[in-house]
C-alpha positions in Angstrom: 0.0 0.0 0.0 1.4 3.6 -0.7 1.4 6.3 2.0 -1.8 8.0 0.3 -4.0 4.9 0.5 -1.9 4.4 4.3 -3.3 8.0 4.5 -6.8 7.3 3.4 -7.1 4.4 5.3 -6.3 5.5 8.8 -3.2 4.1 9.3 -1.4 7.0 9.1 -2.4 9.7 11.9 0.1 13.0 11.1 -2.2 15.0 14.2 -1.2 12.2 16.3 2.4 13.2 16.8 1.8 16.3 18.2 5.1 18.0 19.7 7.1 16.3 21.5 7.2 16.2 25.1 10.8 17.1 26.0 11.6 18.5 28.9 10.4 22.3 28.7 7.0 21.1 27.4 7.1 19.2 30.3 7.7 21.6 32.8 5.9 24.8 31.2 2.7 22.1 31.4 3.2 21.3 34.6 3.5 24.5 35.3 0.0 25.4 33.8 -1.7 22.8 35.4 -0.6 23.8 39.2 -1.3 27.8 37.8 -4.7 26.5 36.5 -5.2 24.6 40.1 -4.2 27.6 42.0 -7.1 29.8 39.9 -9.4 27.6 39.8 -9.8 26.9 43.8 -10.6 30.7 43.8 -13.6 30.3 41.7 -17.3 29.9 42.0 -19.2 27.6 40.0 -20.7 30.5 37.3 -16.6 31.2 36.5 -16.0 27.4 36.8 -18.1 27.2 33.6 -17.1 30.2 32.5 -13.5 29.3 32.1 -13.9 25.9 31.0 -15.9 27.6 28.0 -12.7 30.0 27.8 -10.1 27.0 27.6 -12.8 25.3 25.0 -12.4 28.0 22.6 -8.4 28.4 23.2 -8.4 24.4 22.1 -10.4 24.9 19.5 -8.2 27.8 18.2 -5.0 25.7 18.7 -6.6 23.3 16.4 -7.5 25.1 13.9 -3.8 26.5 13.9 -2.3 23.4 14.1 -4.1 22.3 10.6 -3.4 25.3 8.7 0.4 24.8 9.6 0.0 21.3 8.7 -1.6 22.1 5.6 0.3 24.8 4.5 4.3 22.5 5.8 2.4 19.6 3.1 2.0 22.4 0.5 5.4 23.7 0.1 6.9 20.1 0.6 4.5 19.5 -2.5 6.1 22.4 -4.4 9.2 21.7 -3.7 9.5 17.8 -4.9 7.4 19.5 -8.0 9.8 22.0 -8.8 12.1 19.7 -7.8 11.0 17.1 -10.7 10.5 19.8 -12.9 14.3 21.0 -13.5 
């Protein structure tokens, strides 16, 4: 099978290797999660739900970023093997 049908198929997952978790993305989200704890102890329920709807909307932004990097990294790897080919 080639990589595009591996692609197609699901057995090739590019969003599954997200970055990697050396040690400063270790510690900076460690870091956020005792900040986040430290917050959230001070909050009532109404900014409970209010903040999880906050983090909801920074994930979804990350995602969407996240694609159109991926998307746009595939592009010019595409242009380059065609212009590549092409001289």
């Amino acid at each position: 099978m080639n990589t595009l049908e591996e692609l197609y198929y699901g057995n090739i997952v590019p969003n599954e290797k997200c970055a990697k978790l050396n040690s400063e993305v270790t510690e900076l989200l460690k870091l956020l999660n005792r900040n986040e704890e430290k917050l959230t102890v001070t909050f009532s329920e109404e900014q409970k739900i209010t903040f999880e709807k906050y983090k909801d909307c920074n994930r979804e932004i990350s995602e969407i970023c996240e694609k159109d990097a991926f998307l746009n990294g595939f592009r010019l790897g595409a242009r380059i093997i065609i212009e590549s080919v092409n001289q």
